[in-house]
One Martini backbone bead per residue (centre of mass of N, CA, C, O) as a GRO file, in nm:
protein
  440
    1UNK     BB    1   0.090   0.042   0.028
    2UNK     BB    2   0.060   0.368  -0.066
    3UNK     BB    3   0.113   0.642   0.080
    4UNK     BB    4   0.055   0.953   0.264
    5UNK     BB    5   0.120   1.256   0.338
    6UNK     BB    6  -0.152   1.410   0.364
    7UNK     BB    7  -0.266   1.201   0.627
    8UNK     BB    8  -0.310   1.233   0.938
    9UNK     BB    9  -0.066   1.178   1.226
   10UNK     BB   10   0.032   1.102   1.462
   11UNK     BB   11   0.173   1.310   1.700
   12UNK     BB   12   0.344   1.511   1.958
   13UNK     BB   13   0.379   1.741   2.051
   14UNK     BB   14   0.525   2.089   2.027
   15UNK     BB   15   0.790   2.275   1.981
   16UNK     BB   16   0.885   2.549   1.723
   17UNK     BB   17   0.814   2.823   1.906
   18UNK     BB   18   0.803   3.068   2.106
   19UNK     BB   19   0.491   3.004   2.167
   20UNK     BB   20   0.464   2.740   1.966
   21UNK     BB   21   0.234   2.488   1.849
   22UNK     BB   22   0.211   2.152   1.786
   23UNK     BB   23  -0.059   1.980   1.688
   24UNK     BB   24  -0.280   1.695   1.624
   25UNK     BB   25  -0.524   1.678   1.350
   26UNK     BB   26  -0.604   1.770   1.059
   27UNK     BB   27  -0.345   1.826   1.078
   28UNK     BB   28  -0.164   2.090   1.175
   29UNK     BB   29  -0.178   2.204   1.474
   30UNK     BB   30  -0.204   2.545   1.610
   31UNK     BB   31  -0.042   2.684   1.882
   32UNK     BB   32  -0.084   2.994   2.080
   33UNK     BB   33   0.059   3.228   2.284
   34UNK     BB   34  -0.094   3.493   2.449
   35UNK     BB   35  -0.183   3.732   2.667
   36UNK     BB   36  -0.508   3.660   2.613
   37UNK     BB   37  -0.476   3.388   2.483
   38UNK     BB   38  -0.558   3.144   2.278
   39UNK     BB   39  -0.442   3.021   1.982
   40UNK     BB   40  -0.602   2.870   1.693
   41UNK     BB   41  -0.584   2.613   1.467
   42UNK     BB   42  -0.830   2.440   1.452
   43UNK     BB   43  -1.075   2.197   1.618
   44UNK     BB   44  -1.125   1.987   1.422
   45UNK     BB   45  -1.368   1.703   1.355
   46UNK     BB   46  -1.422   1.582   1.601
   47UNK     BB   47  -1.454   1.327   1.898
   48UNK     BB   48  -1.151   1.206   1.959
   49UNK     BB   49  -0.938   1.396   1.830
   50UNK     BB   50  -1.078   1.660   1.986
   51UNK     BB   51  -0.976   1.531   2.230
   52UNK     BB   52  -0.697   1.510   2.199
   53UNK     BB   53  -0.626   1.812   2.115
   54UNK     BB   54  -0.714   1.930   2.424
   55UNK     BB   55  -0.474   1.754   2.591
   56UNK     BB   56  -0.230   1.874   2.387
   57UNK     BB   57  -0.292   2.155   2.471
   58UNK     BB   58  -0.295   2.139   2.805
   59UNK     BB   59   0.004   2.035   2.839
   60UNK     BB   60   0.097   2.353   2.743
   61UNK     BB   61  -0.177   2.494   2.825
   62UNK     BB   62  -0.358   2.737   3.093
   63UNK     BB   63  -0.505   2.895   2.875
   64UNK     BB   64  -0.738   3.064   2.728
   65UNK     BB   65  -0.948   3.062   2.488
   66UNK     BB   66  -0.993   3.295   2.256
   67UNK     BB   67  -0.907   3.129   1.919
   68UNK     BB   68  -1.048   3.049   1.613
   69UNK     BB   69  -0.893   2.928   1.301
   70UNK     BB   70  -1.007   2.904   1.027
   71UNK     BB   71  -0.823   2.754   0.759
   72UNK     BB   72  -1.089   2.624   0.590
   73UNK     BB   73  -1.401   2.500   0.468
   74UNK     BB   74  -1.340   2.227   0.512
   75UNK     BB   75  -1.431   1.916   0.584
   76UNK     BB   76  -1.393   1.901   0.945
   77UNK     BB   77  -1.170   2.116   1.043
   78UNK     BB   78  -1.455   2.246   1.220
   79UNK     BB   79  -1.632   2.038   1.419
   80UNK     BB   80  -1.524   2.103   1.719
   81UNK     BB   81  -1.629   2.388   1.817
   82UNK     BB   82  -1.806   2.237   2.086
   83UNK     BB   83  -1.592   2.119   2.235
   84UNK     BB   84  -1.428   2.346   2.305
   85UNK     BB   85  -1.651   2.529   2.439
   86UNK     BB   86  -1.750   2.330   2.681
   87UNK     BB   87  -1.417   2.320   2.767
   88UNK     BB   88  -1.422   2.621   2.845
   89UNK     BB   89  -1.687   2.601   3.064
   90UNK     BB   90  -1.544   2.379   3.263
   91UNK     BB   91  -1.352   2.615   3.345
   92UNK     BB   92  -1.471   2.914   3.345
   93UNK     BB   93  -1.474   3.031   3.031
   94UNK     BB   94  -1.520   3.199   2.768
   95UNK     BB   95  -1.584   3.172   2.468
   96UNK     BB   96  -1.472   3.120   2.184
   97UNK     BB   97  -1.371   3.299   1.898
   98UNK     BB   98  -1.473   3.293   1.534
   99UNK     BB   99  -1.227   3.273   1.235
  100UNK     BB  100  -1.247   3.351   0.909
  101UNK     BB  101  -1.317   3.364   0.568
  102UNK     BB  102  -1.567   3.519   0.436
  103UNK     BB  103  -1.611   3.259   0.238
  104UNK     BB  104  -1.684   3.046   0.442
  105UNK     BB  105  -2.032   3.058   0.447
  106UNK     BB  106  -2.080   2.977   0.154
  107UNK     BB  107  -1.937   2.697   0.181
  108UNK     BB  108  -2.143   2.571   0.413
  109UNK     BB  109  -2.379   2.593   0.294
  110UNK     BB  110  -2.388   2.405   0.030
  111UNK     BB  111  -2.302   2.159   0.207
  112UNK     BB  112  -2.555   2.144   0.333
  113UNK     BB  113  -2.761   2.117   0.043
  114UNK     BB  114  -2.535   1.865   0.002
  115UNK     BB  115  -2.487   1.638   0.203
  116UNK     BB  116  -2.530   1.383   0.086
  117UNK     BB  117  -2.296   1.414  -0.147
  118UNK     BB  118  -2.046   1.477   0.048
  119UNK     BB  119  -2.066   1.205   0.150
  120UNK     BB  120  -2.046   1.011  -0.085
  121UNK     BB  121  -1.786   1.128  -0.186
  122UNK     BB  122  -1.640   1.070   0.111
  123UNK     BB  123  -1.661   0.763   0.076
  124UNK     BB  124  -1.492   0.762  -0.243
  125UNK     BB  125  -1.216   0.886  -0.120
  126UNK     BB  126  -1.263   0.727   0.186
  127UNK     BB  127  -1.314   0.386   0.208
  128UNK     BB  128  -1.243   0.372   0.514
  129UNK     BB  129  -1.461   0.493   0.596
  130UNK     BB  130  -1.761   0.623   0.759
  131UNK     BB  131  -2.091   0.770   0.792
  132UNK     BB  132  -2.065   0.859   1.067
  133UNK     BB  133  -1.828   1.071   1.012
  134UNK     BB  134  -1.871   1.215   0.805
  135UNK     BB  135  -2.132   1.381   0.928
  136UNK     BB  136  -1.999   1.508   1.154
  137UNK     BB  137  -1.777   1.703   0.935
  138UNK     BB  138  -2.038   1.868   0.843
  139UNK     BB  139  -2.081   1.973   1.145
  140UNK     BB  140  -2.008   2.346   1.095
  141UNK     BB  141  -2.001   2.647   1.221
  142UNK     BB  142  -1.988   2.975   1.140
  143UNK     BB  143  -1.773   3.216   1.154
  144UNK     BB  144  -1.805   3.538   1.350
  145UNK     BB  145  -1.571   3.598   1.223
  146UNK     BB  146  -1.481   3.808   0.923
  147UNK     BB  147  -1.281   3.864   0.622
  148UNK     BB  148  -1.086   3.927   0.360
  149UNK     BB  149  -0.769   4.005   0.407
  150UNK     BB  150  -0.716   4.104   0.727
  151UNK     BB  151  -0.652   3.998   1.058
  152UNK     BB  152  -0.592   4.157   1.378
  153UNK     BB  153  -0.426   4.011   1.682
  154UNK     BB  154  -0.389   4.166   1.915
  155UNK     BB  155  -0.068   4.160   2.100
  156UNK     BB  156   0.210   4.225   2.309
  157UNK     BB  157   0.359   3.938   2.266
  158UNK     BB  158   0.176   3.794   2.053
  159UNK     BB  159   0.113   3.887   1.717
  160UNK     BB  160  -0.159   3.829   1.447
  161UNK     BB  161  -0.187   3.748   1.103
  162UNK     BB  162  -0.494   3.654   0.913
  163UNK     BB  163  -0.474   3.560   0.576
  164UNK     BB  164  -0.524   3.569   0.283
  165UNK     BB  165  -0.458   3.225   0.090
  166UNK     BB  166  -0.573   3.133  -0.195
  167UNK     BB  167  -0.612   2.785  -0.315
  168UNK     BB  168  -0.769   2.531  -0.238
  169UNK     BB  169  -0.922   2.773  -0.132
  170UNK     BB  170  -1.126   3.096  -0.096
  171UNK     BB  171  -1.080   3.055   0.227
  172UNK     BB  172  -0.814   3.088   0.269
  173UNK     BB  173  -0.516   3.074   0.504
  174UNK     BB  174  -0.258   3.263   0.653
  175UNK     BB  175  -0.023   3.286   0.912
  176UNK     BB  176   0.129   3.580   1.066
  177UNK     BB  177   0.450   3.666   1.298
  178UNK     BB  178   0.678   3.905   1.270
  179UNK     BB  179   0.819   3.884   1.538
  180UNK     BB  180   0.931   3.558   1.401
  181UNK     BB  181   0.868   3.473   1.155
  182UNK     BB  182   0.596   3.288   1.163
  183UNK     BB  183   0.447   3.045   0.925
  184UNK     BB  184   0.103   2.943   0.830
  185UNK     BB  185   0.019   2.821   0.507
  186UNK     BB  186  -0.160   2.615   0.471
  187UNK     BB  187  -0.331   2.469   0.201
  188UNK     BB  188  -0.061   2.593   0.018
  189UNK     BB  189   0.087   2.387   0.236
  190UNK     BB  190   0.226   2.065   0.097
  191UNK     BB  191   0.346   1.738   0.115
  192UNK     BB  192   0.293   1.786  -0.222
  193UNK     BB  193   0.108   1.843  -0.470
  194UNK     BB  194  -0.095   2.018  -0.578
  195UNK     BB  195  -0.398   2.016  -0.468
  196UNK     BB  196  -0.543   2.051  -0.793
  197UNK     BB  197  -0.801   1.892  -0.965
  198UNK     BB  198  -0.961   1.683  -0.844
  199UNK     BB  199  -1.208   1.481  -0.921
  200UNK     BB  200  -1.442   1.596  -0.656
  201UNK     BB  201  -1.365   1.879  -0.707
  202UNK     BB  202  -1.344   2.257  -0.711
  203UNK     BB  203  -1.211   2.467  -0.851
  204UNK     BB  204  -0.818   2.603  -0.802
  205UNK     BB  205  -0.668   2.787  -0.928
  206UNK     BB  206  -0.332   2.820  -0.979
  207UNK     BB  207  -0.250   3.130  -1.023
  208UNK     BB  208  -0.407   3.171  -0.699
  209UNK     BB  209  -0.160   2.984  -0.564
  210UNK     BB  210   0.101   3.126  -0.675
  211UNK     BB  211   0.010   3.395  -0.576
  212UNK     BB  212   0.051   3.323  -0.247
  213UNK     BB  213   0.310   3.259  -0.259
  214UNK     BB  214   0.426   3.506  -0.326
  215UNK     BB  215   0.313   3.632  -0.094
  216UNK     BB  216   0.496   3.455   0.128
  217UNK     BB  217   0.773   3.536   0.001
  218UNK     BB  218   0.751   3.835   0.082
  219UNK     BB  219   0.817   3.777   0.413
  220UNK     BB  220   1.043   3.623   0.495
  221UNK     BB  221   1.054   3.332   0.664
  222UNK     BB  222   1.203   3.118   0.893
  223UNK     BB  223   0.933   2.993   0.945
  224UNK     BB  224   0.738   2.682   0.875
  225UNK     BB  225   0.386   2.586   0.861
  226UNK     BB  226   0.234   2.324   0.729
  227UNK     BB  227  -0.036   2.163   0.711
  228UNK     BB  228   0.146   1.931   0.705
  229UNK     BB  229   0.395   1.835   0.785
  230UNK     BB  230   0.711   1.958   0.822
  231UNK     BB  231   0.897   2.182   0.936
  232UNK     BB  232   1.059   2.515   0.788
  233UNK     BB  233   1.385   2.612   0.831
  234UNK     BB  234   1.482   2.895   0.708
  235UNK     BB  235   1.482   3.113   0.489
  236UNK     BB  236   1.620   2.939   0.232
  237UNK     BB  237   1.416   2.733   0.260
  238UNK     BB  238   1.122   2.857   0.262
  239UNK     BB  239   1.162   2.929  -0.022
  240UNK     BB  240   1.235   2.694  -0.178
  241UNK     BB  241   0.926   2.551  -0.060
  242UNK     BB  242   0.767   2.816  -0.241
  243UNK     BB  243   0.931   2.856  -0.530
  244UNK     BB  244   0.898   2.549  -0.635
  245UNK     BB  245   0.593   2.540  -0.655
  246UNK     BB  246   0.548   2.794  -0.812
  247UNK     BB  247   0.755   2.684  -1.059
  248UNK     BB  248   0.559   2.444  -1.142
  249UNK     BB  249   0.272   2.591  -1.192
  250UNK     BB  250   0.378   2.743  -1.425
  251UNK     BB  251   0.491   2.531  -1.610
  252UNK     BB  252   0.227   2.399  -1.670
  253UNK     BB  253   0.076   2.664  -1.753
  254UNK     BB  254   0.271   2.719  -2.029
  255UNK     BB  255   0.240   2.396  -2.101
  256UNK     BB  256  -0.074   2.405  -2.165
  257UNK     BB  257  -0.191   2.677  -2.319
  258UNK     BB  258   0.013   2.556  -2.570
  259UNK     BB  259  -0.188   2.353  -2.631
  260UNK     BB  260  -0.471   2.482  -2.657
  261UNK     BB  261  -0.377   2.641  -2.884
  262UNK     BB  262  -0.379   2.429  -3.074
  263UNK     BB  263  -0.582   2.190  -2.988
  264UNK     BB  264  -0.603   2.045  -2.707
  265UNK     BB  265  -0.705   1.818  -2.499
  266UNK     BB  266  -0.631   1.709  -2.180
  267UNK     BB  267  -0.569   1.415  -2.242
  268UNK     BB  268  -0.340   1.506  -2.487
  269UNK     BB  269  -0.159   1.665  -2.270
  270UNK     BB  270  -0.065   1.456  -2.105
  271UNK     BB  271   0.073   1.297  -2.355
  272UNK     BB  272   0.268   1.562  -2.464
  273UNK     BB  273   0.444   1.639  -2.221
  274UNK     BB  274   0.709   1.702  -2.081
  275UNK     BB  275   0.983   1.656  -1.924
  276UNK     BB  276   1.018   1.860  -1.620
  277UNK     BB  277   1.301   1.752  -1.454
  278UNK     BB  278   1.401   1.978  -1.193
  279UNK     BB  279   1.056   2.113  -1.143
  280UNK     BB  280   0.994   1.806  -0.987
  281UNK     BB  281   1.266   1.757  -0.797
  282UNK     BB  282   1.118   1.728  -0.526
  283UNK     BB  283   0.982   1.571  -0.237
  284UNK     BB  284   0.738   1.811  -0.218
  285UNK     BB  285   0.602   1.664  -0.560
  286UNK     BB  286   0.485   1.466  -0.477
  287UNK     BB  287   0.242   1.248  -0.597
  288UNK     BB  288   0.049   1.165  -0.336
  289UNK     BB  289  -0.251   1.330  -0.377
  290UNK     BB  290  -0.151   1.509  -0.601
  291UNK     BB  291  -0.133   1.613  -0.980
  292UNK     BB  292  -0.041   1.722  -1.276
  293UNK     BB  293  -0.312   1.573  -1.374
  294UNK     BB  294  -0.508   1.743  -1.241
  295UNK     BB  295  -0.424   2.005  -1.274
  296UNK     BB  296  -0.460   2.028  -1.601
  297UNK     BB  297  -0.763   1.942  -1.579
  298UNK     BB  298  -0.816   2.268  -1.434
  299UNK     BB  299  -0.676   2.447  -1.692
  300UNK     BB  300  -0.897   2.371  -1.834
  301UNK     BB  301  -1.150   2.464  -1.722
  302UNK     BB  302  -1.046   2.764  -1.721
  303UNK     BB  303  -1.062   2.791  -2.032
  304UNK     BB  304  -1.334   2.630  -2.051
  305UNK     BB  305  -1.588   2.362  -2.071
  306UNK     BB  306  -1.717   2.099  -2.010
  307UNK     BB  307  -1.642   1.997  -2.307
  308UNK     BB  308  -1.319   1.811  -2.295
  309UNK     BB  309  -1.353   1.606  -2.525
  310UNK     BB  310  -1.494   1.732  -2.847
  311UNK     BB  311  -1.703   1.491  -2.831
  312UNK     BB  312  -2.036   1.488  -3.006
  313UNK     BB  313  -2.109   1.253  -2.783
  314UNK     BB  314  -2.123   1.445  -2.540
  315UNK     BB  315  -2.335   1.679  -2.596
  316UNK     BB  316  -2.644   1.498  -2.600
  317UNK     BB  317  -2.691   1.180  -2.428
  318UNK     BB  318  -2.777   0.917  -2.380
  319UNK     BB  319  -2.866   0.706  -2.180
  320UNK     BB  320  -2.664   0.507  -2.057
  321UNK     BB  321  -2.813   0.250  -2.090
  322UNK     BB  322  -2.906   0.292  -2.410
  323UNK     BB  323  -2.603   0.303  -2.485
  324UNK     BB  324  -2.521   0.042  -2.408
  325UNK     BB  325  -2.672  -0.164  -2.527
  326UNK     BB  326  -2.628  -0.091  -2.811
  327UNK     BB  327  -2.359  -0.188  -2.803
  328UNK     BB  328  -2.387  -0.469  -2.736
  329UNK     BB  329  -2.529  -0.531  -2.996
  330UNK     BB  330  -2.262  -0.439  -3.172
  331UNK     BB  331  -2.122  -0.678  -3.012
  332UNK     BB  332  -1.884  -0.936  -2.928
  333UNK     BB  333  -1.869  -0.943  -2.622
  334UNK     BB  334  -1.680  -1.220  -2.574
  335UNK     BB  335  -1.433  -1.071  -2.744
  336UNK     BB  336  -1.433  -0.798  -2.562
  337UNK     BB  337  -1.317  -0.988  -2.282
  338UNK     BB  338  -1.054  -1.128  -2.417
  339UNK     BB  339  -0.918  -0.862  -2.509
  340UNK     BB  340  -0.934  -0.726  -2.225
  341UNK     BB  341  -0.763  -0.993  -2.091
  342UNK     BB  342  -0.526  -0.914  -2.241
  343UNK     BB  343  -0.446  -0.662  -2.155
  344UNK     BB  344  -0.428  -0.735  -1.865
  345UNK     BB  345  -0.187  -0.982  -1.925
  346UNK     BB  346   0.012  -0.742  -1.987
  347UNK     BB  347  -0.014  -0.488  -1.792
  348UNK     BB  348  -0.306  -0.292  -1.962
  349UNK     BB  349  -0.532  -0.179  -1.729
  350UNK     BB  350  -0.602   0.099  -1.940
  351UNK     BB  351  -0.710  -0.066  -2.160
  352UNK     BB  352  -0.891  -0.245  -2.087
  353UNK     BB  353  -1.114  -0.049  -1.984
  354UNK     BB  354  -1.183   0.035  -2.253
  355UNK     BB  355  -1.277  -0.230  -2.368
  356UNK     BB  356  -1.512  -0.313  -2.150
  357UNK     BB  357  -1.704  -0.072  -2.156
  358UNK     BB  358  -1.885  -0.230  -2.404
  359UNK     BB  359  -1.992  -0.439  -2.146
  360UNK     BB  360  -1.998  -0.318  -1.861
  361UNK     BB  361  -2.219  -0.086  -1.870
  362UNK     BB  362  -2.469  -0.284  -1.872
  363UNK     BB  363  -2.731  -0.388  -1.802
  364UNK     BB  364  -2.765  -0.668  -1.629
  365UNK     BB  365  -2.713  -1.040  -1.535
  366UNK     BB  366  -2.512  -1.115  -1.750
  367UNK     BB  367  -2.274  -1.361  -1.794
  368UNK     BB  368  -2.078  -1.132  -1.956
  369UNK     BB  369  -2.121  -0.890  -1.800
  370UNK     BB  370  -2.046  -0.971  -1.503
  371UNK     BB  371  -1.750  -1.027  -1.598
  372UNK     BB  372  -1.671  -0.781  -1.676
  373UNK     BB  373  -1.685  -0.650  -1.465
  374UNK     BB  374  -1.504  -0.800  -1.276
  375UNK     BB  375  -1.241  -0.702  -1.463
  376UNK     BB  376  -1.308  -0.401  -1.382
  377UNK     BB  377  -1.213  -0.451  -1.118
  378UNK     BB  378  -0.949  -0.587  -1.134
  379UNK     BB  379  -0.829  -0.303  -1.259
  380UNK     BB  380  -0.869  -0.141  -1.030
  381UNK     BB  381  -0.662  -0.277  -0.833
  382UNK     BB  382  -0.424  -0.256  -1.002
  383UNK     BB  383  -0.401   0.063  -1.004
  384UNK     BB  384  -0.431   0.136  -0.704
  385UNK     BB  385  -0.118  -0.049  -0.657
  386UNK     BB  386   0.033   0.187  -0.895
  387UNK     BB  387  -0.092   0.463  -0.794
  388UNK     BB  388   0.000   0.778  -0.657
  389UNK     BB  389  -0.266   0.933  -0.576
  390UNK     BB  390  -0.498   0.854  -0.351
  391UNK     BB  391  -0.733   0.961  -0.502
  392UNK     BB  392  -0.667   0.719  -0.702
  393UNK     BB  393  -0.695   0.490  -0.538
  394UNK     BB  394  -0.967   0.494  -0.428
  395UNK     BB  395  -1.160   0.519  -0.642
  396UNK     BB  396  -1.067   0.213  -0.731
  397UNK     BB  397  -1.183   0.070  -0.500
  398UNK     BB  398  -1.480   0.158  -0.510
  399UNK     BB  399  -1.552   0.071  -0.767
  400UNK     BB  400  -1.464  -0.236  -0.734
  401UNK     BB  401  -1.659  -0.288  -0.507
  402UNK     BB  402  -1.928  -0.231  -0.679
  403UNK     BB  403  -1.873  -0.407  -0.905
  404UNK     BB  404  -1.900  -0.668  -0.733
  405UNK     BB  405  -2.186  -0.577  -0.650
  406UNK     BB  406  -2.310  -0.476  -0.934
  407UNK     BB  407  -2.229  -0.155  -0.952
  408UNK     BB  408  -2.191   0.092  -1.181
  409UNK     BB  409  -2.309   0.356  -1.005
  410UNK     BB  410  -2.393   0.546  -0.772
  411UNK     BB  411  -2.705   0.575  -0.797
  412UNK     BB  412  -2.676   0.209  -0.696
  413UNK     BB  413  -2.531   0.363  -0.438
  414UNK     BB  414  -2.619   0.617  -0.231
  415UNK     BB  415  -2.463   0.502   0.054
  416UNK     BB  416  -2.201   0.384  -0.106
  417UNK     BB  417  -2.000   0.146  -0.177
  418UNK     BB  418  -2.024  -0.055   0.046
  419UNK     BB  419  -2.351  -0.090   0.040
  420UNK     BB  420  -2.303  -0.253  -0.238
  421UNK     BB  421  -2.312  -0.519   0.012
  422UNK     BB  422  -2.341  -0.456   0.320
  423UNK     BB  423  -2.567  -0.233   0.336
  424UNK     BB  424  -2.675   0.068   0.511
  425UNK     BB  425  -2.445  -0.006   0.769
  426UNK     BB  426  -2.197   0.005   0.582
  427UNK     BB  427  -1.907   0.195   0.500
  428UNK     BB  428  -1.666   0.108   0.648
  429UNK     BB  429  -1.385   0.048   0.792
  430UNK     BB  430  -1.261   0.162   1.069
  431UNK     BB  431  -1.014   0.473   1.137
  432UNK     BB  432  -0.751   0.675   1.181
  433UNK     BB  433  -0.999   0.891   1.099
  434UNK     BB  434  -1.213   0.898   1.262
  435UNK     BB  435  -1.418   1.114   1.354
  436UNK     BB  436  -1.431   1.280   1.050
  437UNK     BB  437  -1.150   1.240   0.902
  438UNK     BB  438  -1.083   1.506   0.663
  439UNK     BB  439  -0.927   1.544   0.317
  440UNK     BB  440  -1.051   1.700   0.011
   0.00000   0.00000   0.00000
């Protein structure tokens, strides 16, 4: 199983920088020691995580909760702020204030709005994860203070500046205290490639993430602390592991721009690109998470329109159903499958599937329909257990699930993968992430 660095796993709590604390929670939770009490970044996603955060900050501090600062409105993040308020009434302080960015209401309204749709999505982007955890990591409440560009949050001891730094998302900050010069990057500082263009996500438009970098470059930062990962300390290290992404990200967008120039899809792009030599040859630009080939595709959707096929069978289509029907009919099932099964023993698992959907697409439960599925399976684990990006791998494990217990889409298991097998109460074996961990 390849690793992913982009998922949090527990460490023991740290000091990084006099007054300022890592804790570990939906990845590196941010304490900081102010004159009138602590300021954190994210409450975590409620749960075990968010009581073990507690007691994390805790051991180093009993001073009150000032504030909690949404690092960005996605799911988990700050499902916590009700343990965090309940744990400062029971101490006898009043409640922290919470701070986001201004955009954050607006990004939490919508995810009520499709909650079940966010749950799904998020039981196939996270297999292990459970339907009860989902649930928990989308009940965020709105932050009390919003901004646009800066909050300043005065203190004599240790000033903290809250900034917008539109990245991952459109609500992204992160946080400079200019007397020690130590910046938290928020989402727009991660442990391998900038997940821009994930499959289930929406537009994360590279050049505001690019512009982002470059104003974090212009603090002049001695310590920096990612989203997830370590610390980088010295301030030619924290220059390079933000110019380095920057600079990888430029090349890339004047690299698809020169092409889609010419007229090519998407696709054609992926396959066209030069390789990119020392620009990304960084530790940090692992495809651990984010993908080069996921950027390419959010870089054409910013410059045209859903239509990224070119192919007018995708402008106006028939229902799947009765499009699968039609091919089934125009070929020798029997033989689309056998030639599928040599492209697999050939070890081309992602031709196999180009010719498999032929006949694995087709509604009902014939005996060479249910093969073509089968094979349809067993090459989604075979590319899970070789594909480098996280988010791909997972959603290939997901849909092996499904096709496994015959169902072709989403919509023949709205309750998540796991439960087109196991019925609505089950929605995948509970992990280290239970109690809402999610990292969309």
């Amino acid at each position: 199983e390849k690793p992913s660095s982009m998922l949090g796993r527990y460490v023991e709590p740290r000091k990084v920088a006099e007054g300022i604390h890592i804790v570990s929670t939906q990845g590196n939770g941010v304490v900081i020691e102010t004159g009138s009490g602590l300021v954190i970044v994210d409450a975590g996603p409620g749960g075990r995580i968010t009581e073990r955060m507690i007691t994390d900050a805790r051991s180093l501090s009993d001073l009150p909760l000032r504030a909690i600062v949404y690092s960005h409105g996605h799911v988990g993040y700050n499902a916590g702020v009700r343990q965090w308020r309940d744990h400062e009434r029971q101490r006898g302080n009043a409640g922290p204030v919470t701070i986001g960015q201004a955009n954050v209401p607006a990004r939490l309204a919508r995810y009520r709005e499709t909650r079940d749709f966010q749950v799904l999505q998020n039981l196939h982007q996270f297999p292990r994860g459970n339907r009860a955890s989902m649930e928990i990591a989308l009940d965020i409440e709105d932050p009390a203070e919003t901004f646009d560009e800066v909050f300043v949050l005065d203190d004599a001891t240790r000033p903290i500046e809250v900034r917008a730094a539109p990245s991952e998302t459109d609500d992204s900050i992160c946080l400079w205290l200019p007397e020690q010069r130590v910046l938290y990057g928020g989402p727009a500082v991660i442990p391998g490639f900038p997940n821009i263009g994930t499959p289930l996500r929406t537009q994360r438009l590279t050049r505001r993430w690019t512009d982002t970098l470059d104003m974090m470059i212009a603090l002049d930062a001695e310590l920096l602390i990612p989203e997830f990962g370590d610390v980088v300390v010295g301030s030619d290290a924290v220059r390079s592991r933000l110019s380095t992404t920057a600079d990888a990200l430029r090349w890339l967008e004047a690299e698809v721009i020169s092409r889609l120039n010419r007229g090519m899809t998407d696709v054609e792009i992926i396959h066209d690109l030069p390789d990119p030599g020392p620009v990304f040859d960084h530790p940090h630009l692992a495809p651990s998470y984010g993908s080069p080939d996921y950027v390419i595709r959010d870089l054409v959707r910013e410059q045209s329109g859903w239509w990224m096929s070119r192919n007018p069978t995708d402008l106006h289509p028939a229902h799947p159903d009765a499009a699968a029907e039609a091919v089934l009919r125009a070929v020798d099932p029997e033989a689309v499958v056998a030639a599928a099964r040599a492209h697999f023993d050939d070890g081309e698992y992602q031709l196999a599937l180009h010719v498999i959907d032929l006949v694995a697409l087709a509604p009902g439960d014939d005996e060479t329909v249910v093969a073509a599925r089968t094979l349809k399976a067993e090459c989604c684990e075979k590319l899970a257990r070789q594909t480098d990006p996280f988010v791909s791998r997972s959603l290939y494990k997901s849909a092996a699930v499904m096709l496994r217990a015959g169902k072709r889409r989403w919509s023949e298991a709205p309750l998540g993968p796991a439960s087109a097998s196991s019925g609505p109460e089950s929605s995948g074996s509970e992990s280290s992430r239970a109690d809402g961990g999610v990292q969309p």
